[in-house]
Each structure stands twice: as structure tokens, then as C-alpha cells.
C-alpha positions in Angstrom: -13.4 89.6 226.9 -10.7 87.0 227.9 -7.0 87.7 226.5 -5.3 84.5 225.4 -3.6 84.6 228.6 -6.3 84.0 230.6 -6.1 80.7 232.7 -9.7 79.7 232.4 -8.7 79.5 228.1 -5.3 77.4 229.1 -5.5 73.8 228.0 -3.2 71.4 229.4 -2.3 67.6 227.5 -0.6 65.0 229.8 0.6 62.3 227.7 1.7 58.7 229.8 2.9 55.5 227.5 1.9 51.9 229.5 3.4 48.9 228.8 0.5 46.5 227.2 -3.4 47.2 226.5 -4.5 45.2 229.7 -2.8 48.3 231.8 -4.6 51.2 230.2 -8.1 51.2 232.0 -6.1 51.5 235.4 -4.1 54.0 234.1 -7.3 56.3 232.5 -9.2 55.8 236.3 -5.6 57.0 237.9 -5.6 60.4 235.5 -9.5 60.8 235.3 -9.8 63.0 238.7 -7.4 65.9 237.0 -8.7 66.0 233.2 -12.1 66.6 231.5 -11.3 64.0 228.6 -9.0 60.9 228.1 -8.0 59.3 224.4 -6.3 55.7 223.8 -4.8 54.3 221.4 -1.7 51.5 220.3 1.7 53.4 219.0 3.7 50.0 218.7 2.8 47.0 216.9 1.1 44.3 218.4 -0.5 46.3 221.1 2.7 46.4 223.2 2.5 49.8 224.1 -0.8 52.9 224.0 -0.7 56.2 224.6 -2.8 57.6 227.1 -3.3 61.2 226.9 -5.6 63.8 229.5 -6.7 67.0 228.6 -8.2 69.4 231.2 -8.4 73.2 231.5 -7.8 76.3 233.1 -4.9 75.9 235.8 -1.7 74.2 235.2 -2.0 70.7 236.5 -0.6 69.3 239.9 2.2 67.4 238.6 3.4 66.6 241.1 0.2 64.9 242.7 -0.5 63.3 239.3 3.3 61.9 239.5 2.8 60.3 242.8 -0.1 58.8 241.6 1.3 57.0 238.8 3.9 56.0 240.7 2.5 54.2 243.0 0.4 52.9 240.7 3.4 51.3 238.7 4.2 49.7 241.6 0.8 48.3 242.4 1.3 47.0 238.6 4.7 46.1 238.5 5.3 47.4 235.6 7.4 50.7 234.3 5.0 54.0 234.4 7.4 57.5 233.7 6.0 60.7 234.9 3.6 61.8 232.7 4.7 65.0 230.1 2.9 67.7 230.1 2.0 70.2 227.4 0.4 73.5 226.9 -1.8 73.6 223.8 -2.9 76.4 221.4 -6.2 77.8 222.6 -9.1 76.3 220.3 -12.5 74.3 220.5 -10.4 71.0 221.7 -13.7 69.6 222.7 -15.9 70.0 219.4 -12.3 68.4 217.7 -12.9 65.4 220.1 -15.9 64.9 218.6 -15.1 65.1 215.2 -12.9 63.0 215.5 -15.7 60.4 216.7 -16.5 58.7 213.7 -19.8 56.8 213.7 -19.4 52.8 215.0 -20.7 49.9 212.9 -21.4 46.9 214.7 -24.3 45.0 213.4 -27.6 46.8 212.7 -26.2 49.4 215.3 -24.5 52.9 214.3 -22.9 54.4 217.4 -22.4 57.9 216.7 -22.2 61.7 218.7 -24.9 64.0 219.1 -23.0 66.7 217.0 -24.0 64.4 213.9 -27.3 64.1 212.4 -29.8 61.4 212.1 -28.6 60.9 208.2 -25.5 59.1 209.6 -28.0 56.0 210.3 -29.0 54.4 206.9 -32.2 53.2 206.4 -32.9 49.7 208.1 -30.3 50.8 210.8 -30.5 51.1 214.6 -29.3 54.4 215.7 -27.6 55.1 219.3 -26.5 58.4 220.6 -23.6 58.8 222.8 -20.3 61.6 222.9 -17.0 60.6 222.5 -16.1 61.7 225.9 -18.5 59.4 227.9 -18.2 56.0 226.5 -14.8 55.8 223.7 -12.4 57.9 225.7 -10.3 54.7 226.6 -9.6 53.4 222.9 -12.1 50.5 223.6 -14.2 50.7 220.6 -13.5 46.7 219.7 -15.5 45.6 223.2 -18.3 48.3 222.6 -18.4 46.6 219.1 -18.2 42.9 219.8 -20.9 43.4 223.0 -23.3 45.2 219.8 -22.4 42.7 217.5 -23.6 40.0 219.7 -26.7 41.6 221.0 -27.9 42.1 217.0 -26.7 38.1 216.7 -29.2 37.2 219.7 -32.1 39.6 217.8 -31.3 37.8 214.4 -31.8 34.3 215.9 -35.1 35.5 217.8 -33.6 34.1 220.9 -36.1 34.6 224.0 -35.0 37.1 225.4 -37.7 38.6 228.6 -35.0 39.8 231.1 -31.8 41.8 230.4 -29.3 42.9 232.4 -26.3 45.5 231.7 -23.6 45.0 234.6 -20.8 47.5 234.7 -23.0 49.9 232.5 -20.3 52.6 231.8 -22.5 54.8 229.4 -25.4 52.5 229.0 -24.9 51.7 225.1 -25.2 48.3 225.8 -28.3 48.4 227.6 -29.6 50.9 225.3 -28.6 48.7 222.3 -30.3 45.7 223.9 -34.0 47.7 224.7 -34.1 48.9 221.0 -32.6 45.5 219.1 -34.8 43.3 221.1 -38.6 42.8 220.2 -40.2 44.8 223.2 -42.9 42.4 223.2 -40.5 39.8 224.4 -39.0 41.9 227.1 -41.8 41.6 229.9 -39.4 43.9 232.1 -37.5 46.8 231.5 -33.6 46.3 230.9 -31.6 47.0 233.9 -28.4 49.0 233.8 -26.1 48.6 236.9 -23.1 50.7 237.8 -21.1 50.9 240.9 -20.2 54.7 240.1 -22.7 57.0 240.2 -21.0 59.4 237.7 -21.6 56.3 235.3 -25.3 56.2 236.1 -26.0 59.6 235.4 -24.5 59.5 232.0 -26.6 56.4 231.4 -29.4 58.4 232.8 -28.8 61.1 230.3 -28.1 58.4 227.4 -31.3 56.7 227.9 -33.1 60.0 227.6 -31.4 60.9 224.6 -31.9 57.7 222.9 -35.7 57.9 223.7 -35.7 54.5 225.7 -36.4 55.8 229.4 -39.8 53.5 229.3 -37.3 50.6 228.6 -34.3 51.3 230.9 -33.4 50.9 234.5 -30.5 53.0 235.5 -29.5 51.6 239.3 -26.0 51.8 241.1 -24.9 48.7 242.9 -21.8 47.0 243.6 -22.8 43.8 241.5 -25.7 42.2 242.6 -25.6 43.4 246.3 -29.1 45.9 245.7 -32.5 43.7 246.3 -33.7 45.5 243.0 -31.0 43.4 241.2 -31.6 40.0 242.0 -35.1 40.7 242.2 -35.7 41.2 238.0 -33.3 38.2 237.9 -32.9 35.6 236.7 -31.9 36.9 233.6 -31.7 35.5 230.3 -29.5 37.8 229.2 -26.3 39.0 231.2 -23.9 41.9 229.1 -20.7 42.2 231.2 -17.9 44.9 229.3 -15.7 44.7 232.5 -12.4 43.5 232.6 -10.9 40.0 232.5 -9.9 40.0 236.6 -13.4 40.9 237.6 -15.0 38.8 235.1 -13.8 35.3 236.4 -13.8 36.6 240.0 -17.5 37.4 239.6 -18.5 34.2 237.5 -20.3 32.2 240.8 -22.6 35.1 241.2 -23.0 35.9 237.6 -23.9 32.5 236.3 -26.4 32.5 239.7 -28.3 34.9 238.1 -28.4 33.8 234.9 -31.5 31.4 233.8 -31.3 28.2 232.2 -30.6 28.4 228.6 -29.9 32.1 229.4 -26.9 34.1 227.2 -23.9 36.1 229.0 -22.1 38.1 226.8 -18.5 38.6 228.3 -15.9 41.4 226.9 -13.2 43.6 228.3 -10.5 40.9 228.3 -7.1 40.5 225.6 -7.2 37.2 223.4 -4.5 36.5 226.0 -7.4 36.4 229.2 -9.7 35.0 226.9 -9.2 30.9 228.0 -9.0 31.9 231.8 -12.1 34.0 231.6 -14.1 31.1 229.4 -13.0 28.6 232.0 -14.0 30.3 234.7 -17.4 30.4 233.1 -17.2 26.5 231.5 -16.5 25.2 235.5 -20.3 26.4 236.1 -21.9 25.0 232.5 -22.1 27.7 230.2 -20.8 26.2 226.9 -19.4 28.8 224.0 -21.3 29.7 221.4 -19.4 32.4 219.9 -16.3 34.4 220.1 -15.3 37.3 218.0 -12.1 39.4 218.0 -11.8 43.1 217.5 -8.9 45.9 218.0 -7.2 43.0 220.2 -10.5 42.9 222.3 -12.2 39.3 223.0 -16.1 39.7 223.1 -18.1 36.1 224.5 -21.0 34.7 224.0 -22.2 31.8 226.6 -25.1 30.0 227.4 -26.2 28.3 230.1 -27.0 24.5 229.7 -30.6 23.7 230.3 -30.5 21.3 233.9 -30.7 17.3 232.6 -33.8 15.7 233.3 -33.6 12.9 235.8 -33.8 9.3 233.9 -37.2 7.6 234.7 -35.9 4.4 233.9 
């Protein structure tokens, strides 16, 4: 039996403040290699500064590696990063409190919720997803998760034609997920295709779409963008999902609306209300028009369509 001392029971919180929300999903990637879970959230009005806080255990942490890290981070950021703290907490199932502290997700006819809750969480009528705190809502971005659902259950309302789907920048696969079970299979002639550029990603989408019973409608592939033959081959889509960030999003937006058929929705979150008229312009210089825009937790979900081509006057 294991004494209370014993290393492999040890669990270790680092704890960084950042400067603004649009800085947190650099600093999570900079502290994911040395911790097992990562929360987010605001702890000054207005979003001007979030906590990010690591847990891992068993051996003290490298703090001195991590501090480096940040560091020069801060200065590829310009902005002011302190060494993270570090604190040794009281041995206890940290992992099952994560979880609990997952509360199921509304976002249209979608409940998001963990696997340590049962099916009763999804009322009647409802569309039930599966997925752990620790692989998709670690970073405090429930408000894009939300918005990308919401829209996806605005498309299924409409009965928008909807035949091919695409889920860029997968993460967990929720979105993908969402999209196989809200849309009418009938109308989806192929599978939806989930695309990651880490493989870690993948396989948790893997294990997602197993979970949620969709593996006959999900393609879990990595690519960097659009650079695998499988990728533009199922295209063109008429339905892009992109929960990036704002920086990628307009830099991608040639290739992007490329691959996205006429009349064909693209679904853009990931960016601050802030990034929203930069990211919408880089997508309105290539005719998509705005259909919607919704605002959550200081999150901006899109939704776009392409313009149909204009017919050429016979007169």
C-alpha cells in the first residue's frame, strides 16, 4: 500500500494569470507537455485577465523548464507572463472532481455532458453527446463549443441541404459528432470528415465517435488543412465548422472558401468580438455574406454562406 508520501500520489497545481482571453490557448499548448489537465477561466471583469491552472502528478515539476518556456513565450507575445506558482495539493480523486465539476452544456437540441453522468441528463427530444471534461473544456472555451452547436441545430431546423461536412481543426470531434447526429443522414451522402493536424486530437476524436455511436458517420483524418488528397477529395463541402482561432481563420480563408460549394455554410468561432470584423472581412473579400452571429462567454461564433455564382445576362 502507498503512504501519503509516496510520489506517484503527489499532485502538483501550477497557476499562470495572462493578460486578455485571446492569449490563453497559447499559454494551455505552452503548459500542456508537463500536466495531465488544464482549467480556464476570467478572474477580472471584462475578460482582462484568466487564470490558467495545470495539474499533473507524481514528481515535482521542472520549474525551471516550464519557466523558460513561458518566458520566451511572453516575449513571442509581448505581453507580461510571471513564472508560474506552484502548489502541492492534498491527495484526493482530483480527476473524478474535474468531472464533477463538468456540468452538462446546452446549446440548441444538443446536451454536452461527461461520461461519469447518465443518459437521464438528456431530456426527451434532446441530442445527447459524450465527451470528458479533460478532452474538449479544459481551456474555458465552452461559449465557441456552444455557438459552433448552436449553429449546426439552426442549419438542422431550416432543413438546409446539407450532403458534405467538414470539421477542420477537430479538437475532440463534438462538432463533427454534433453535425452526423443533428443532420438528416439521408441528406448526408458521405460521411462527415473530422481533420486534425495533431494526432493526439485524432485519437480522442477516434474514441469520441466510438462513444457516441457515430463511427458509420465519421471520418477521423490528420492533415495540416487541406494538404491530404482525402480532404479535398469529399470536398466541396457545403458545410465547413472551423473552432480555430481568429489568426488562422483569416489566414486560411482562400483555401477555406475554395472548398466550400456554392450556397455552402462555414461556421467560424474561436475569435473575441474584438477579431470578429477582421475575421468576417477576410471571409466577405471572397463572397460569403453573414447570416448570423451569436455571442457567448466573450466568444464570436459565424455563420456564412457562400453566394451562388450570377448567371451571365442573355440579353
Amino acid at each position: 500500500m502507498s503512504s501519503p508520501s509516496d510520489p506517484a500520489r503527489l499532485v502538483w497545481r501550477l497557476t499562470l494569470d495572462v493578460p486578455g482571453l485571446e492569449h490563453v490557448s497559447a499559454v494551455e499548448t505552452a503548459l500542456e507537455p508537463f500536466v495531465e489537465s488544464l482549467t480556464s477561466f476570467e478572474v477580472v471583469e471584462d475578460g482582462l485577465w484568466w487564470r490558467v491552472s495545470g495539474y499533473a502528478r507524481g514528481a515535482r515539476p521542472d520549474m525551471a523548464v516550464i519557466s523558460t518556456r513561458v518566458a520566451v513565450l511572453a516575449a513571442a507575445l509581448d505581453i507580461p507572463l510571471e513564472s508560474p506558482a506552484l502548489d502541492r495539493l492534498e491527495d484526493r480523486d482530483w480527476a473524478s472532481d474535474v468531472l464533477k465539476s463538468f456540468v452538462p452544456i446546452k446549446a440548441g437540441r444538443f446536451v454536452v455532458h461527461g461520461s461519469h453522468l447518465s443518459g437521464d441528463v438528456v431530456p426527451p427530444g434532446a441530442i445527447g453527446i459524450v465527451v470528458d471534461a479533460g478532452q474538449a473544456f479544459g481551456s474555458g472555451e465552452h461559449g465557441t463549443t456552444r455557438g459552433c452547436l448552436t449553429m449546426i441545430d439552426r442549419i438542422a431546423r431550416r432543413r438546409l441541404p446539407v450532403r458534405r461536412v467538414l470539421d477542420m481543426g477537430c479538437g475532440s470531434g463534438v462538432l463533427a459528432i454534433g453535425a452526423a447526429k443533428r443532420l438528416n443522414p439521408r441528406m448526408l451522402r458521405r460521411r462527415v470528415l473530422a481533420v486534425d493536424n495533431d494526432p493526439r486530437s485524432v485519437a480522442v476524436t477516434a474514441e469520441n465517435i466510438h462513444i457516441n455511436h457515430v463511427r458509420d458517420r465519421v471520418i477521423p483524418l490528420i492533415s495540416e488543412g487541406f494538404r491530404r488528397p482525402e480532404v479535398t477529395a469529399y470536398g466541396p463541402y457545403n458545410l465547413i465548422l472551423a473552432n480555430i482561432l481568429a489568426r488562422p481563420l483569416a489566414r486560411m480563408a482562400p483555401v477555406v472558401v475554395r472548398h466550400l460549394a456554392p450556397g455552402g455554410r462555414l461556421v467560424l468561432s474561436g475569435l473575441t468580438p474584438r477579431q470578429d470584423a477582421w475575421v468576417r472581412n477576410a471571409y466577405r473579400r471572397r463572397g460569403l455574406v453573414l447570416e448570423a452571429r451569436l455571442v457567448l462567454d466573450g466568444w464570436t461564433t459565424l455563420l456564412m454562406r457562400r453566394a451562388w455564382p450570377q448567371r451571365p445576362d442573355r440579353h
